[in-house]
N, C-alpha and C positions, 0 to 999 in steps of 0.2 A: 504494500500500500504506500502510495506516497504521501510524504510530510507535509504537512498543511502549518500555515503558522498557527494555527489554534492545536498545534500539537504542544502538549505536555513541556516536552521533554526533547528536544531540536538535537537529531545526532550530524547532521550537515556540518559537514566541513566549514568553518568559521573562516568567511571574507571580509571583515568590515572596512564599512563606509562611511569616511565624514565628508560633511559638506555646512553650509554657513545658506542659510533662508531666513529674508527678513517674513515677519507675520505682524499683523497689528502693526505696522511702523516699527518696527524692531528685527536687528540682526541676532538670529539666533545661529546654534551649532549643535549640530549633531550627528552620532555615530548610527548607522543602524549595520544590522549583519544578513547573512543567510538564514532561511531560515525564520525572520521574522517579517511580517506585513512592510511591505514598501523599501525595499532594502537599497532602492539607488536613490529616492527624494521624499519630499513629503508629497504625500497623493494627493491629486484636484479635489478628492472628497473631503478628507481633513483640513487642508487650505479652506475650503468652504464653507465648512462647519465654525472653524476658528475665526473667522473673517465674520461671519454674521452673525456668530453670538453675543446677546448682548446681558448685562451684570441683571440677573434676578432682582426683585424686587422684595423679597424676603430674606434676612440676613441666613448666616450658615455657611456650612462648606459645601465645596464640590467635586462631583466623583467624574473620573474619566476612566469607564470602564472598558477594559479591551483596550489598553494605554498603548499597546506596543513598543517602539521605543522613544514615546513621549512628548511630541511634538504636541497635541492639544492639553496638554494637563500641565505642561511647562509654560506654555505661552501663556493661560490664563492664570497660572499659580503669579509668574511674572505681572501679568498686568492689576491683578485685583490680590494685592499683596496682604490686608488685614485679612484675606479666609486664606483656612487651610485646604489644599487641593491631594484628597487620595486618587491616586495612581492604579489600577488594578488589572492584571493579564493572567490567562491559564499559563503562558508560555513562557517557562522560566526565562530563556535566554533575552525575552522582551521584558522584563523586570531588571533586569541584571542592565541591559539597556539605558533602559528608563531610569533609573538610579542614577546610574554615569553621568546620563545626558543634564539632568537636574545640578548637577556636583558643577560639570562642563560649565551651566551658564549660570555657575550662583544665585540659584534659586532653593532656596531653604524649607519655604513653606508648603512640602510636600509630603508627602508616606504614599510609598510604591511596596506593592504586595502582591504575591501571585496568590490568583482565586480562580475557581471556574466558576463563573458568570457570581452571582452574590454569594457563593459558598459559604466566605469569610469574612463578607461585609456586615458587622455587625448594628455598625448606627441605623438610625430608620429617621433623621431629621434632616437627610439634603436640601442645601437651595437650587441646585439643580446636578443632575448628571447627563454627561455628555456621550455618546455613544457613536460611534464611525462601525457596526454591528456586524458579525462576522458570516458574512452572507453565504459563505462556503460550508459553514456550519450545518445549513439548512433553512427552511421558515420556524417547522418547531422549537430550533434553540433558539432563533432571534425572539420569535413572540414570546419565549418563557423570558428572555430579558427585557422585554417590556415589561411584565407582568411584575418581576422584579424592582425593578426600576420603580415603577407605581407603588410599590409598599415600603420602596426607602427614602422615598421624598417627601418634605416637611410638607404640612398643607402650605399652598402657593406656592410648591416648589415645581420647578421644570425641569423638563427631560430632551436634551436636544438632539436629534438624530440626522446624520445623513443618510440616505441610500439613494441608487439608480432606480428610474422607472422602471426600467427593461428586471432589475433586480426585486423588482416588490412593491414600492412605492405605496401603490393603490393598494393592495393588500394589508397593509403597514398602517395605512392611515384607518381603513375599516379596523383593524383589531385596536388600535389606540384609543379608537372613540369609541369602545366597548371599554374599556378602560380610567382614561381620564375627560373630564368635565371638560376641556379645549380644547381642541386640536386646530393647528393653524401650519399653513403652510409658508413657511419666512422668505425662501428664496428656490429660485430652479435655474440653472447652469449648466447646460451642455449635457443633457439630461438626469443631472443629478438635483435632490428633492433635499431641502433642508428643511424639517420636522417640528415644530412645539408643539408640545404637550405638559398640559397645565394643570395640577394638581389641585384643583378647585370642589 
């Protein structure tokens, strides 16, 4: 079977890759390897997701679940620096990643931790969690992280998601509004869907 980056446990041979992408107005840096989600840049869906998110309106922290090696958990840890921003991957080598990459660009306000999907997420008062959702996975694992997601987010807390149409989209947005009290569509780009969902 081949390795998916939502594998556990990555036995690929280790190539890593840095590079330097500004996001929000800012020069970041980071390493990514084989092995884990996006291993030459930061992907047009992350870019997009980060680009359009904007600060909750309930105070709290916030989760960047499926972190990989970190680029939406660090930019926003960076830009909204009084909350704290958990980090969380099944894939150990994308933790190990994500760590580095945080150290990389002196960002402090973080905790990175490998979990499969909320396993080990024990809070239940996010102001919002962000999600770039591991569509390889399947639908079943993505909508149990919806579902999730819905029961660790403070009331008024948001859930941001990107995915392709061609990947779900419509689908995605039917099971969220069985879910949560809002659903709003922020932006669409090249046919990728960027998601709110509002814990109301």
């Amino acid at each position: 079977m081949s390795e998916h980056y939502f594998s556990q446990q990555p036995h690929s041979k280790r190539s890593p890759k840095t590079w330097s992408y500004t996001l929000r107005g800012t020069s970041y840096t980071f390493t990514s390897d084989v092995g884990v989600f996006s291993k030459n840049d930061v992907d047009f869906g992350s870019r997009l997701l980060i680009e359009q998110f904007t600060e909750p309106k309930v105070d709290g922290d916030i989760l960047d679940m499926g972190c990989g090696y970190g680029p939406i958990g660090i930019t926003l840890a960076d830009e909204f620096a009084e909350r704290h921003v958990f980090m969380a991957d099944v894939n150990e080598r994308a933790v190990e990643l994500a760590e580095k990459n945080a150290q990389l660009n002196h960002v402090s306000n973080i905790t990175v931790f490998q979990s499969d999907l909320f396993a080990k997420v024990n809070k239940r008062d996010f102001a919002a969690i962000l999600t770039n959702p591991p569509i390889r996975a399947g639908k079943k694992v993505v909508h149990q992280l919806f579902e999730e997601a819905h029961a660790a987010l403070a009331e008024g807390g948001e859930l941001w998601i990107v995915i392709q149409k061609k990947q779900g989209a419509p689908s995605a947005i039917k099971k969220l509004e069985t879910l949560f009290g809002e659903v709003e569509t922020m932006a669409k780009d090249k046919g990728y869907f960027i998601l709110r969902a509002i814990n109301v």
